[in-house]
N, C-alpha and C positions, 0 to 999 in steps of 0.2 A: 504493500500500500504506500509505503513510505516513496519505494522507486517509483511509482505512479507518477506521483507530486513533484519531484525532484524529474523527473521524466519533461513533463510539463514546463518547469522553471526553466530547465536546459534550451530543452526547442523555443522557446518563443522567443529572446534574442535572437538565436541564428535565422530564424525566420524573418524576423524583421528587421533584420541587414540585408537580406537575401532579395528580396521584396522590394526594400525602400531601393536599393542599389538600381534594381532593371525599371525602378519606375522613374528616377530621374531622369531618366533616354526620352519620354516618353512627351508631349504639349499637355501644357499644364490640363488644358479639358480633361483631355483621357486620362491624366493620371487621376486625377481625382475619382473620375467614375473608377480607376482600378482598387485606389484605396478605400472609395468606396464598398467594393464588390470585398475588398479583403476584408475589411471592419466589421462587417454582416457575417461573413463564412466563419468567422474568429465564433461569432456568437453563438452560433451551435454548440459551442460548450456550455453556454446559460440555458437555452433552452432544452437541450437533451441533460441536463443537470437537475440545478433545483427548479427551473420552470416545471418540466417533466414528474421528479419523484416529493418535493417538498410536500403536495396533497396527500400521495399515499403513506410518506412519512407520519403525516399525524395522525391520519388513518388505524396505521401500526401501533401508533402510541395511545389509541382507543378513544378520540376524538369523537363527540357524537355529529350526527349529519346536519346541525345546525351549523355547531363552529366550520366543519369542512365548508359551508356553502359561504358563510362568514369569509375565508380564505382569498374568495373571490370577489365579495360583494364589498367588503369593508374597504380595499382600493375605490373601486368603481363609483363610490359614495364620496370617497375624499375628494377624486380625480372629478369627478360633476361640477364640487362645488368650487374649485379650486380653479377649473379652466377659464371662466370668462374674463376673471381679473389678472388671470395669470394673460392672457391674450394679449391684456393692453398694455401688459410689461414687455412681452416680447419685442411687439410692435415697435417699441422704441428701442431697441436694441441693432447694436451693429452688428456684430461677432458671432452666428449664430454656430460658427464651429467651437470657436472658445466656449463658449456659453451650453453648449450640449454636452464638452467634456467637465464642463467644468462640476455640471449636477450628476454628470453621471458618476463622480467619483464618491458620491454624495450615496447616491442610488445602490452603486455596488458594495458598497464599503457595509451596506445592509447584510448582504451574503454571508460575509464574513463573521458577521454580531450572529444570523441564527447559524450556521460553523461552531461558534462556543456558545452558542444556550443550553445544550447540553452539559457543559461545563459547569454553567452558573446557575442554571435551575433545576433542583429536583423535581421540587411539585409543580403545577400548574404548567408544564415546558408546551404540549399545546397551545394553549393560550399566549403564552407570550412568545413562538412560534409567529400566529397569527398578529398577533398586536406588532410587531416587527417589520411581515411583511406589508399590512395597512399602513404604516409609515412612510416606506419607501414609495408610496403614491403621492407622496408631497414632492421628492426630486421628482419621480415619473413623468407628471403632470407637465413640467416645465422641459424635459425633454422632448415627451413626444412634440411639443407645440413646437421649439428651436428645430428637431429635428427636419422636420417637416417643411421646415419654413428653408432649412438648409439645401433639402434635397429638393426644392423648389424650383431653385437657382441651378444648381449643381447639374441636371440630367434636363437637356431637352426636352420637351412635348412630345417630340415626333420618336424619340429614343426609348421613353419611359416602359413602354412593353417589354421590349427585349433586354434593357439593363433589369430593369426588375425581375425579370421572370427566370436569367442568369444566375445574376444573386441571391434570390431564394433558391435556386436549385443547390447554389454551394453551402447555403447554409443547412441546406434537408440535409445535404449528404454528412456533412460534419455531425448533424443531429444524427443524423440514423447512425453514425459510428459510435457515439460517444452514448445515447441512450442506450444502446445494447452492452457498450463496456461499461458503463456504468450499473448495469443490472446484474453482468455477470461480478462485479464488484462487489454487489451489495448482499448477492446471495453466498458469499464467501468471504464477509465482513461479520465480523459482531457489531450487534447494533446496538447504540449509535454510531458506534465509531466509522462504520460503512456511508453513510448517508454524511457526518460530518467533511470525511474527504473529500465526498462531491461536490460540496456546498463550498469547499475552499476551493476546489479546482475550476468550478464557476466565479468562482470569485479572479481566479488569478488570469481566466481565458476572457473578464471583463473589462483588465487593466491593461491587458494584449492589443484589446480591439482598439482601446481608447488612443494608444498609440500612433497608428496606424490612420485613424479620424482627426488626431490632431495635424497631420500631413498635410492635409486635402486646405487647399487655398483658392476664398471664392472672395469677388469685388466685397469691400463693405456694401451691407446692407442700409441702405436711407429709410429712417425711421418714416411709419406711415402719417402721413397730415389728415386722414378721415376725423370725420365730427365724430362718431362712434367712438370710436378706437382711440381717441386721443384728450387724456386728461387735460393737455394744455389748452385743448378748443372748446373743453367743456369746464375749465376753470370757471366756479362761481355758481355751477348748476346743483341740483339735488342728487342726491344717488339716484332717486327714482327717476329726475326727469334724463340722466345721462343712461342708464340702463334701456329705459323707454327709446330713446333716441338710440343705443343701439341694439336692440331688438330690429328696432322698427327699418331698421333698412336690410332686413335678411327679405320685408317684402319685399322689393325690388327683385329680387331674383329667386322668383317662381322654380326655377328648376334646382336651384340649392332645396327649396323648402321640400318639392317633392323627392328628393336624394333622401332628406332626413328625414319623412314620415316612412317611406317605405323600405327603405336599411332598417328603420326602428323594427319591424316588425320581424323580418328577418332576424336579427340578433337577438329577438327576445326567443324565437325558436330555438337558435342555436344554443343559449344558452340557458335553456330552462332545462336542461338533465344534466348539465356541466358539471354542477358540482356533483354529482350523484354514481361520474363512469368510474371513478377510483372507489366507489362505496361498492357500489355493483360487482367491480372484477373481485377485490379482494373478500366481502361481506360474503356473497351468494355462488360467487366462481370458487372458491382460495385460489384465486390463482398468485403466482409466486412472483417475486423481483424479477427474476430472469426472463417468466414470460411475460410480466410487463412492460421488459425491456424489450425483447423479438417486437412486442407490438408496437410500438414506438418507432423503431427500424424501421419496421415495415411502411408505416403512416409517411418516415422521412424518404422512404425509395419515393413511394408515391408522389410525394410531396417532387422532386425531380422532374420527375416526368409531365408530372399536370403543371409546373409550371414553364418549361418548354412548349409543351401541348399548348395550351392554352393562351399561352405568350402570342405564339406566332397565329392562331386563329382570331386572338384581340388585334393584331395589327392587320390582317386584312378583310375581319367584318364586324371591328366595331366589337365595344362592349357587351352592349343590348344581350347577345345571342348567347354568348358565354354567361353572361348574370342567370339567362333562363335554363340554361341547359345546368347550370353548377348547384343552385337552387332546386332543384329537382332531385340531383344527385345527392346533395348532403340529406336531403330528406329522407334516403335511404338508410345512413350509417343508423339513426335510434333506433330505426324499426329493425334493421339487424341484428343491431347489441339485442335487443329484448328480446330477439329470436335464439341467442345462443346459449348455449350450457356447458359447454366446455373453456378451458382458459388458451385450449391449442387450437382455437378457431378465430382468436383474438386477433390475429395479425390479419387472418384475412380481413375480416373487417375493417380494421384499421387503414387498408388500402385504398376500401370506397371513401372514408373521408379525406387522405391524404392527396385523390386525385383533385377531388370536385372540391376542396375547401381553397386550393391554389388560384381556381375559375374570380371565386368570388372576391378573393386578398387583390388580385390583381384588379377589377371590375372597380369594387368600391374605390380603391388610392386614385388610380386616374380618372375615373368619374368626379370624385371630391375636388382633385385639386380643377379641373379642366368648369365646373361649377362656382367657383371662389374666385371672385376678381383679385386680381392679383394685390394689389396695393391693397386688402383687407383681407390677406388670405390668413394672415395669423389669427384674429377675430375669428373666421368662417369656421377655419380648424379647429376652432376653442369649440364655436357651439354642437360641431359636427360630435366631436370628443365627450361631450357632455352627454348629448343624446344616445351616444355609443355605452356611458361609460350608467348611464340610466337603466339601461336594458342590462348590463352587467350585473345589476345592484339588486333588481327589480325582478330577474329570471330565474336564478338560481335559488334564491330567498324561498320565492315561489316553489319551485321545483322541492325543495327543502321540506318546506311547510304541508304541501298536498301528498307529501309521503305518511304523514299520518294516518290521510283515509284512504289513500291511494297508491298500489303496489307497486315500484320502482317501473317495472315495465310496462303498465298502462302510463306511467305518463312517457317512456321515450315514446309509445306508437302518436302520444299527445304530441310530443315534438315534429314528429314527421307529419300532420297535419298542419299545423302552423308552417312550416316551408311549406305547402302547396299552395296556404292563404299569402303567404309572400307571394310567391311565383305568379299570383293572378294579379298580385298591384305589380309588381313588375312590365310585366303584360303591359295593362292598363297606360299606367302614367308612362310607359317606356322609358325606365329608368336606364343610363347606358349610354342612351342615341348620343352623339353628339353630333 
């Protein structure tokens, strides 16, 4: 375990010598998109890490299915209420590189604290598990807004498919390496100490990536002068009458409004069994670290392919088609889970969501940004984030709660009903076209 870790610390200098060295050959554009695309693939160590096993972790430590849904929602609640004013912080900001690394040290540096909670807490360590990660939704909050507002700039319009759809495929494939070695870690760990290693080696492959993002050099950013968006245009007003004023210009652009009522509806599908699939495999399956790990794998092959797949069908017909076809498809993975009874059938499934969830990741980002006038796109993202981060808070809770009268698997076949009510607004308001 130890050569794991010390494995890790070794490669990430040589790597990021190796890297920076062939990317200085390169016009600053492209290097960026490359350090780009390295920064991302780095991250598969966080999400095949603790994104991945931290649920089942508390699961294991006998967590009841409140708190696990907790796990999810208590970010999603911070991050709601934290985006709109975080927006008009952005807004005025130059640096959006500096300023994305600078929370994210903030952010990761959380990894590390639950790494030793173990350490420092005997009783309650679920709970302050969870209270630890609901924290890190205060940096969160402010990244994703920087982030976004970064890659804004960073990747052309007309690039955005196939950089995107690249980069997540590097990051599946690191995920599907690392979720699988990390299971077979954990199933030949005593625990905690199995699950701690991971949680620092997510830690150490988040200080990696940060590197690597500090590279990438884009014009300063000119602070936005919207009446909305800007405390100095709205110096002297009430909070009510500047929130109102900016609320009140998302009317102006009808097709932002219809993005964010019918994504809502989507996401609440998606995630009303969320918190429930790590209660499921382990509660009703037993199924093991190892095969939670295969299934992970699996989800991250997938994950490859559909965003290739799907990349290259968003660039020559439009979002529209892919949002309809990909909503369909995920509608499938509940109604599956609730069909299966074994823990070795788990990967397959895992496949159907890893294809058709790529459809959608890709559909929503360039829909959002190509909807968001640019000189208020930090704003737009904020309220886009809120609405997302709503159904987050609001789904799972849900899902949580109706397990009391309702047995885990009627509500996934509930979930794959709700995508086919997405897929009819989609339809409808043709969310996608541009």
């Amino acid at each position: 375990m130890k050569a794991l870790v010390n494995s890790v610390v070794r490669l990430g200098p040589r790597l990021a010598s190796v890297l920076h060295r062939r990317a200085r050959e390169l016009p600053q554009s492209e290097r960026n998109i490359r350090l780009f695309c390295t920064d991302t693939a780095i991250q598969g160590l966080i999400m095949g890490g603790i994104s991945s096993y931290i649920s089942v972790f508390i699961v294991r430590l006998g967590a009841p299915n409140l708190l696990v849904s907790l796990l999810m929602s208590l970010p999603a609640v911070i991050g709601a209420v934290l985006y709109v004013p975080l927006g008009w912080f952005v807004e005025r900001q130059r640096d959006m590189i500096r300023l994305t690394n600078r929370y994210r040290l903030v952010h990761r540096g959380g990894f590390l604290l639950i790494a030793l909670a173990p350490f420092l807490f005997k009783a309650h360590l679920p709970e302050v598990i969870v209270a630890l990660w609901a924290l890190g939704a205060v940096p969160g909050a402010l990244i994703n807004l920087s982030w976004t507002a970064a890659v804004a700039e960073m990747v052309p319009a007309q690039r955005r498919p196939s950089v995107n759809g690249f980069r997540w495929a590097l990051v599946s494939l690191v995920t599907a390496a690392s979720v699988a070695g990390f299971g077979y870690l954990l199933e030949h760990s005593p625990s905690p100490i199995g699950y701690q290693i991971v949680f620092a080696v997510s830690f150490l492959g988040g200080l990696l990536s940060m590197y690597f993002w500090s590279l990438i050099k884009l014009p300063a950013v000119e602070p936005s002068a919207s009446v909305p968006a800007s405390p100095e245009v709205a110096r002297g007003s009430t909070l009510a009458q500047r929130l109102r004023a900016y609320f009140g210009s998302f009317a102006e652009e009808p097709a932002f409004v219809r993005f964010l009522l019918t994504t809502f509806v989507l996401r609440f599908g998606l995630n009303l069994p969320a918190a429930l699939y790590s209660i499921y495999w382990i509660r009703n399956l037993k199924a093991s670290d190892v095969w939670i790990g295969w299934r992970g794998t699996a989800s991250s092959l997938a994950l490859v392919v559909g965003y290739f797949a799907w990349g290259r069908i968003a660039s020559r017909k439009g979002h529209h088609p892919v949002l309809l076809a990909c909503t369909l498809g995920m509608g499938l993975y509940p109604v599956l889970t609730a069909l299966v009874r074994t823990q070795t059938l788990l990967p397959l499934v895992a496949i159907v969501f890893g294809f058709f969830v790529t459809g959608i990741d890709l559909a929503f980002f360039d829909t959002l940004l190509h909807v968001c006038p640019p000189k208020k796109r930090a704003s737009f993202v904020a309220v886009n984030l809120v609405f997302a981060d709503l159904a987050l808070f609001v789904a799972p809770m849900t899902g949580s709660l109706l397990t009391r009268w309702v047995d885990i698997r009627t509500l996934f076949f509930v979930a794959g009903g709700i995508h086919l009510l997405a897929l009819m607004l989609f339809w409808l308001f043709r969310t996608g076209v541009e």
